[in-house]
C-alpha positions as CSV (number, residue, x, y, z in Angstrom):
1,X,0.0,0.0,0.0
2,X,1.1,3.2,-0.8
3,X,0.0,6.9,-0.6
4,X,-1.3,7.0,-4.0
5,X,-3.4,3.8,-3.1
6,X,-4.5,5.9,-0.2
7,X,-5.5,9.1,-1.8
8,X,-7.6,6.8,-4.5
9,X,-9.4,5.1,-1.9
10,X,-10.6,8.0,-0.5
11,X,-11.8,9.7,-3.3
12,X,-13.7,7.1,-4.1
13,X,-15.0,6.8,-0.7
14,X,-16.1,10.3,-0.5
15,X,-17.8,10.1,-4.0
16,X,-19.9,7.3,-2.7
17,X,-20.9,8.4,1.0
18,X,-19.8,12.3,0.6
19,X,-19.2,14.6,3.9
20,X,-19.8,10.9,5.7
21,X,-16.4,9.2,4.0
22,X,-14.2,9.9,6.3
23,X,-16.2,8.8,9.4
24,X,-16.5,5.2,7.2
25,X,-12.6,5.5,6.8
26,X,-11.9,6.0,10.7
27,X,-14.5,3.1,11.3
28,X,-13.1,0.4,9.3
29,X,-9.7,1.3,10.0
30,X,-9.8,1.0,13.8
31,X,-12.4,-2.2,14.0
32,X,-9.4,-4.6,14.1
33,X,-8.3,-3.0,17.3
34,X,-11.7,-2.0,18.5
35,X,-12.7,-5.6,18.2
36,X,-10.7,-9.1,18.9
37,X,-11.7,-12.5,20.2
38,X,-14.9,-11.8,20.0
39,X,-15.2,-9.1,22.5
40,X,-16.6,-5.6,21.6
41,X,-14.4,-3.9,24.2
42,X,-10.5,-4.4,23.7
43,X,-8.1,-2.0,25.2
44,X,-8.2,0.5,22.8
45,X,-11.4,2.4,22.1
46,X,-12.1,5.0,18.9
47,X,-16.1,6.0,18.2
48,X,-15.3,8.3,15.3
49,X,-19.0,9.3,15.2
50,X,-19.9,10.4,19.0
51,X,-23.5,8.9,18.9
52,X,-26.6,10.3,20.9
53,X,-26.9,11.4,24.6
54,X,-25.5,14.3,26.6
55,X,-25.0,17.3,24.7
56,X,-22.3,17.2,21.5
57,X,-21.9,20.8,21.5
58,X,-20.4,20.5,25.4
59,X,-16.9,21.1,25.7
60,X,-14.8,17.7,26.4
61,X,-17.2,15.5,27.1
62,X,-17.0,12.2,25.9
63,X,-19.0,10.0,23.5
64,X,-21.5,8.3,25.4
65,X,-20.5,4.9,23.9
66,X,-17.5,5.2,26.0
67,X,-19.7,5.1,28.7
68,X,-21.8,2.3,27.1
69,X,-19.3,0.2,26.4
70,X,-17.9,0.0,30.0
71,X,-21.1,0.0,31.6
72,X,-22.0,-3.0,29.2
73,X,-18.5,-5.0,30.6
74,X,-19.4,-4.2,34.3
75,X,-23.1,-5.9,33.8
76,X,-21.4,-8.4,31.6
77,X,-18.6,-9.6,34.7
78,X,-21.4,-9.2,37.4
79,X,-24.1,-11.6,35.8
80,X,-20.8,-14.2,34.5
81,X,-19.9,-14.5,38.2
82,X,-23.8,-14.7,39.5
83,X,-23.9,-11.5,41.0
84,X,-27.0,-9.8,41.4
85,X,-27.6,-7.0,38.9
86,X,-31.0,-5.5,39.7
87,X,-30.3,-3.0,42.5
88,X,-27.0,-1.9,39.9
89,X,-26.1,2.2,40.1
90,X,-23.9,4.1,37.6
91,X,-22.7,6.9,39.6
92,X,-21.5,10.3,38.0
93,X,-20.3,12.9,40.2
94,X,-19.2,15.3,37.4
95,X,-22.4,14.8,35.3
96,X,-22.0,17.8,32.9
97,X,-24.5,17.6,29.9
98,X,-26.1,14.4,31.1
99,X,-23.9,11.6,28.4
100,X,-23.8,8.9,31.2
101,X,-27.6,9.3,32.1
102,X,-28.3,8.6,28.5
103,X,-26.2,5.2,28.3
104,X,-27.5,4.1,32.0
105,X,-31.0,4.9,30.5
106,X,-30.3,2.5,27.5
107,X,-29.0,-0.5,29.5
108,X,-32.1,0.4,32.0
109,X,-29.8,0.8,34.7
110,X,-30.3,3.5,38.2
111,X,-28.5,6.4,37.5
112,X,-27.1,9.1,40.2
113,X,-25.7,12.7,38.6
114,X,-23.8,15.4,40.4
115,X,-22.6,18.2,38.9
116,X,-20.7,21.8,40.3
117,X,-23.1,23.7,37.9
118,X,-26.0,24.9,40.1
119,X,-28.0,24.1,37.5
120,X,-27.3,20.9,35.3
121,X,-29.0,19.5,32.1
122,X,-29.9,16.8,34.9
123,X,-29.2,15.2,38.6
124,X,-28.6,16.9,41.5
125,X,-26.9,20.6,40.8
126,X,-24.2,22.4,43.1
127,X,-22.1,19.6,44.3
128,X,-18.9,19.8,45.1
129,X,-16.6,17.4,45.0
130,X,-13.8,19.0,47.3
131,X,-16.3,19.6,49.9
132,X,-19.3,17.8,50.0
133,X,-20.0,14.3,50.9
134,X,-20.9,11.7,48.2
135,X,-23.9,10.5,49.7
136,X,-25.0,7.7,47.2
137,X,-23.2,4.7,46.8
138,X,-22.7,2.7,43.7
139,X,-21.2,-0.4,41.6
140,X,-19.9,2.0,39.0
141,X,-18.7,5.3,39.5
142,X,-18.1,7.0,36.3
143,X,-15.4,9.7,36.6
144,X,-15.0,12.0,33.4
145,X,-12.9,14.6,34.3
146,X,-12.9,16.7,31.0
147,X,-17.2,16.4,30.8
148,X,-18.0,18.5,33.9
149,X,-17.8,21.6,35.1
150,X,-15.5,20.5,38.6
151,X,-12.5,19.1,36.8
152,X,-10.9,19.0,33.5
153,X,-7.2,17.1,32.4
154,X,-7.2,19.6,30.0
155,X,-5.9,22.1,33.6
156,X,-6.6,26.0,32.7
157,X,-7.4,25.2,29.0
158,X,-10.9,24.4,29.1
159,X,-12.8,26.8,31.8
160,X,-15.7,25.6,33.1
161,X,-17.3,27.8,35.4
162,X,-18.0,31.2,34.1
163,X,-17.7,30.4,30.4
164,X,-19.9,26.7,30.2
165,X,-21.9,27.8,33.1
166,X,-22.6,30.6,35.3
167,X,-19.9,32.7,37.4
168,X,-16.0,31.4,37.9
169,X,-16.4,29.1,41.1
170,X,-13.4,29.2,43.3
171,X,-13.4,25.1,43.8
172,X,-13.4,24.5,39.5
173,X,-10.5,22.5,38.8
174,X,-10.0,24.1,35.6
175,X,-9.0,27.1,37.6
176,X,-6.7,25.8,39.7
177,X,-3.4,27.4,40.6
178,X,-1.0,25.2,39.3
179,X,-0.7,21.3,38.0
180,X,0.0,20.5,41.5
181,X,-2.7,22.0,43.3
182,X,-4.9,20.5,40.5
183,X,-3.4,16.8,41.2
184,X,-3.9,17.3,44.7
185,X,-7.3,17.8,44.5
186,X,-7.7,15.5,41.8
187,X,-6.8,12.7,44.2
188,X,-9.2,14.1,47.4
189,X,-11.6,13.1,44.6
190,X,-10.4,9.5,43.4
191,X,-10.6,8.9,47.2
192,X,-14.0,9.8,48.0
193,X,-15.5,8.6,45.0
194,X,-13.8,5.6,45.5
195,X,-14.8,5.0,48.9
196,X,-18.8,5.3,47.5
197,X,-18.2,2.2,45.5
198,X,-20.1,-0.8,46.5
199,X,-18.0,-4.6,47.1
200,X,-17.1,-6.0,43.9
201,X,-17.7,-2.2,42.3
202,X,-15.4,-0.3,39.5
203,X,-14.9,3.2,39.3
204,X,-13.7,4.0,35.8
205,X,-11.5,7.2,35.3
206,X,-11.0,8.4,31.9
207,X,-8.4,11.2,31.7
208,X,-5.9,12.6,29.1
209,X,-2.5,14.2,28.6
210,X,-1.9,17.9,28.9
211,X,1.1,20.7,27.6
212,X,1.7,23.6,29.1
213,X,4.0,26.3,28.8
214,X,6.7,23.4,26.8
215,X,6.1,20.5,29.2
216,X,4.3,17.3,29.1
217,X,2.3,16.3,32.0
218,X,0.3,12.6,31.7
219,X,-2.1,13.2,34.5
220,X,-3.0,9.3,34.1
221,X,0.6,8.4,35.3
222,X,0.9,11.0,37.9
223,X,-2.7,10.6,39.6
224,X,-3.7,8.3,42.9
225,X,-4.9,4.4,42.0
226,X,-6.9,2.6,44.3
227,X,-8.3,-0.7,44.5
228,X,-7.1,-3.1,42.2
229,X,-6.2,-2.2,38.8
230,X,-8.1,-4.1,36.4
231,X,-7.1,-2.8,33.0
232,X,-6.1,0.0,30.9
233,X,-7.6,1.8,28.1
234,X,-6.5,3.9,25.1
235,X,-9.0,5.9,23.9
236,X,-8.7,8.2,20.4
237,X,-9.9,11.5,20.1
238,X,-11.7,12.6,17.2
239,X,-13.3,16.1,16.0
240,X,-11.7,18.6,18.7
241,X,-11.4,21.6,18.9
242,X,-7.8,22.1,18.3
243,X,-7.7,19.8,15.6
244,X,-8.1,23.5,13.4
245,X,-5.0,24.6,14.6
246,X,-1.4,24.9,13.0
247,X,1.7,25.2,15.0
248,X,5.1,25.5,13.8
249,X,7.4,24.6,16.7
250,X,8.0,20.9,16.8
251,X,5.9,19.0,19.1
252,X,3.8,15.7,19.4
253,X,0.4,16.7,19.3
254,X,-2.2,14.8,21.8
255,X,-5.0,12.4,20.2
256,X,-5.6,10.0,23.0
257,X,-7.2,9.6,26.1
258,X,-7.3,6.9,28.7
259,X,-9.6,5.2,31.1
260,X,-8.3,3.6,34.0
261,X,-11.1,0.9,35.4
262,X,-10.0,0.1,39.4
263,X,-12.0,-2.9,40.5
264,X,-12.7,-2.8,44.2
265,X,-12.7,-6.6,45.2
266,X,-12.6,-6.1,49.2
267,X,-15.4,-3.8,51.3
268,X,-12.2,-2.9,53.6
269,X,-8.5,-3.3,52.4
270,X,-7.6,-0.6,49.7
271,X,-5.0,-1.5,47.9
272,X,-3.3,2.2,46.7
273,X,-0.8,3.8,44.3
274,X,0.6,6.8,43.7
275,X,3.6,8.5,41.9
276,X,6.5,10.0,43.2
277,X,8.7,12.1,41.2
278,X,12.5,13.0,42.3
279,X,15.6,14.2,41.3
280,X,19.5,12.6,42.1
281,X,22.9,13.9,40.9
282,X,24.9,11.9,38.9
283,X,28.2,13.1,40.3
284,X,27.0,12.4,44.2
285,X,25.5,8.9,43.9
286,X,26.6,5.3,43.4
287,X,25.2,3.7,40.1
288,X,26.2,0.4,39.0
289,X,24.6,1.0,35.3
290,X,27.1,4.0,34.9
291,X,30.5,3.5,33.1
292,X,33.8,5.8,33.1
293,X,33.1,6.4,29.5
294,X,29.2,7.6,30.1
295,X,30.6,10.0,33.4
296,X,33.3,11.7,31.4
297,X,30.6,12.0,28.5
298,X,28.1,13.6,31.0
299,X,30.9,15.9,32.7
300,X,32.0,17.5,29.3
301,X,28.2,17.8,28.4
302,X,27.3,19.7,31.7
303,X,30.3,21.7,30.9
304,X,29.0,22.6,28.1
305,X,31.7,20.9,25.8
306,X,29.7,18.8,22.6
307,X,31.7,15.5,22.8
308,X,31.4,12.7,20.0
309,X,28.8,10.0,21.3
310,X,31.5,7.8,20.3
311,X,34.1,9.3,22.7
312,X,36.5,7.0,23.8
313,X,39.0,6.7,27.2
314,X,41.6,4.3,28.3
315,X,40.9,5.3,31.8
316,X,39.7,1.8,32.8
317,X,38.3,-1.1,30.4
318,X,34.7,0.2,28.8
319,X,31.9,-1.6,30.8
320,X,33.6,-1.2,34.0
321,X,31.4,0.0,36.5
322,X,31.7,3.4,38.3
323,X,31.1,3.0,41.8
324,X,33.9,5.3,43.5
């Protein structure tokens, strides 16, 4: 295949189906990952055309067969095992344009909404997750951080309050100070949303990368995990916002998302994760991986000197370690 096979294909594609061509394109081309063994969930999801529910015109929210399709595995591993399924809740505490109400309503399934917006498409308005109690509990807590008003991965990019909804409220995540500040609070909600889940619940926590000001934060890697971790999903983004843009400085531009689904097998013990970032100096610590020919390499680099890669010494026999 080549790109003159490429180009053919789609013309004839969008001859046949028109404005709808490339939709057909992104469909077939992502089935054999969407789909394997038989199983309409694998660990990557793409849904090209977003379906109905929840409002399309929201900023970041999600398509509701993301929701679907999870919701759909949860009721599938709870009837496999003989667990009861007719009491089941799909709790979401960041309910923005109602997308998971829509897909609970579908499966027939109770759902519970919160939102920070005192006033939301639907649920129970002016909640907040910092501060007030989650007083529901459920077997799946759906945690969108981008499709509500409280807390978005895309940190000080998309504003919620005061430009979705309403006035700028001081507890919005989108407004928070800094990445940290958002983390922190990020994780006081994993915590409490976690500790609403019923035995034998998951909470699913879809999330995505951010850049800002030159650096790369993956708020999936750097959030809190709790319970046990069951699986992890890629998810692609299709038809954003930012997709119209054009940038010349040289960077790798952002098309996925991912949902992380913790499973929480015991009513007490939590098991817990969380990432720790810190900094060591070569020159002050013992490393066993670090040669005489790497050290002198990184000396001359901090020094500002532009040694060859290949630089070679006679100081001791190459592979030696350096543990003086």
């Amino acid at each position: 295949m080549n790109e003159e096979m490429i180009r053919r294909a789609a013309a004839i594609l969008e001859r046949e189906f028109g404005q709808d061509w490339q939709g057909i394109a992104q469909e077939l081309g992502t089935e054999n990952l969407r789909k394997r063994v038989g199983k309409e969930l694998t660990s990557f999801m793409a849904f090209p055309e977003r379906g109905s529910g929840g409002d399309s015109q929201w900023r970041g929210n999600c398509s509701p067969e993301v929701v679907s399709s999870i919701l759909r595995y949860v009721l599938d591993a709870k009837r496999y095992y003989g667990k009861a399924t007719s009491q089941f809740t799909l709790l979401d505490p960041m309910s923005g344009s109602g997308t998971s109400k829509a897909a609970a309503d579908r499966s027939g399934v109770r759902s519970i909404l919160y939102d920070l917006n005192p006033a939301p498409a639907h649920g129970k308005g002016g909640w907040n997750a910092l501060k007030d109690d989650v007083e529901d509990s459920a077997d799946l807590v759906f945690f969108h951080e981008s499709a509500c008003a409280l807390i978005s991965p895309y940190h000080n990019i998309i504003q919620y309050s005061g430009n979705m909804w309403g006035k700028p409220h001081p507890d919005d995540l989108s407004r928070c100070e800094d990445y940290n500040d958002f983390l922190e609070k990020l994780n006081l909600c994993i915590r409490k949303l976690y500790m609403a889940l019923r035995k034998d619940g998951r909470m699913a926590v879809l999330v995505g990368d951010i850049r800002m000001q030159g650096r790369f934060y993956s708020i999936q890697n750097d959030m809190m995990r709790m319970g046990d971790f069951e699986s992890f999903l890629v998810k692609g983004q299709f038809n954003c916002v930012s997709d119209r843009r054009r940038y010349q400085k040289p960077f790798i531009p952002i098309v996925t998302e991912y949902l992380l689904l913790l499973h929480k097998k015991d009513a007490l013990l939590v098991p817990f994760h969380f990432a720790k970032d810190s900094t060591f100096s070569v020159a002050d610590t013992d490393l066993t991986a670090l040669t005489w020919h790497h050290l002198i390499r990184m000396t001359l680099e901090s020094a500002s000197a532009q040694p060859s890669m290949n630089t070679k010494t006679s100081t001791q026999p190459a592979g030696t370690a350096y543990t003086a």
